[in-house]
N, C-alpha and C positions, 0 to 999 in steps of 0.2 A: 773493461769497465762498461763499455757498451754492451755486450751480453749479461753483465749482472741485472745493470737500468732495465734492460728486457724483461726478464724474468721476474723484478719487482714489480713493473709495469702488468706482467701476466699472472700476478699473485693476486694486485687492488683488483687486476680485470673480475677475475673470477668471482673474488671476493662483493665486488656491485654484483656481479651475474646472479651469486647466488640470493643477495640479500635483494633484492629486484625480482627474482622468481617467489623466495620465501613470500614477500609483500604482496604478490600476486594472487598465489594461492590463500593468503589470508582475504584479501578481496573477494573471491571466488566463493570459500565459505560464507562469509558474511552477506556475501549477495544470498546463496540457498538458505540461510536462515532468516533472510528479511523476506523471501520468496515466499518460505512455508509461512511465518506469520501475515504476511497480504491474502494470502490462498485462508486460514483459518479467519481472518477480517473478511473477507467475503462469503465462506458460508456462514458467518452468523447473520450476514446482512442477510443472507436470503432467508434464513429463518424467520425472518423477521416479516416478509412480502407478505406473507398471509393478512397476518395480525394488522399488518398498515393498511392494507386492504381492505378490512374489517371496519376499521374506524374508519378511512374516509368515506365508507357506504353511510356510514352511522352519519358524519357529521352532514354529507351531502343531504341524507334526509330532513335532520333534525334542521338545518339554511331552506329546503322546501316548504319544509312547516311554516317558518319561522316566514317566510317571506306570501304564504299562503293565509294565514294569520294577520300580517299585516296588509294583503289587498284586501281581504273583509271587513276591517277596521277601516280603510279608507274610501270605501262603497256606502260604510252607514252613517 
């Protein structure tokens, strides 16, 4: 009886081992595809460095004006 108990004992073993590894390996992929979309999330950001760069020279100016503008307004 005792070696049967064993043997069922070493059937469930396995049986977690394997569905424990399966579950792991699915973590594993799902990590490398959340990996590649982070990685494609970040070059669009950089794509994007120029253009944001562009505008805040623009807006920086256009607050220079704007604040140049209003010290002559407040001189006359």
């Amino acid at each position: 009886m005792e070696s049967n108990d064993r043997t069922t004992f070493q059937k469930q073993r396995d049986n977690l081992i394997n569905d424990i590894a399966q579950g792991l390996e699915q973590i594993i992929n799902n990590m490398a595809i959340l990996n590649k979309n982070l990685e494609s999330i970040v070059a669009v950001g950089k794509d994007f460095e120029n253009v944001a760069s562009l505008w805040k020279n623009f807006n920086d100016t256009i607050e220079a004006g704007a604040l140049d503008a209003d010290l002559k307004d407040d001189n006359q």
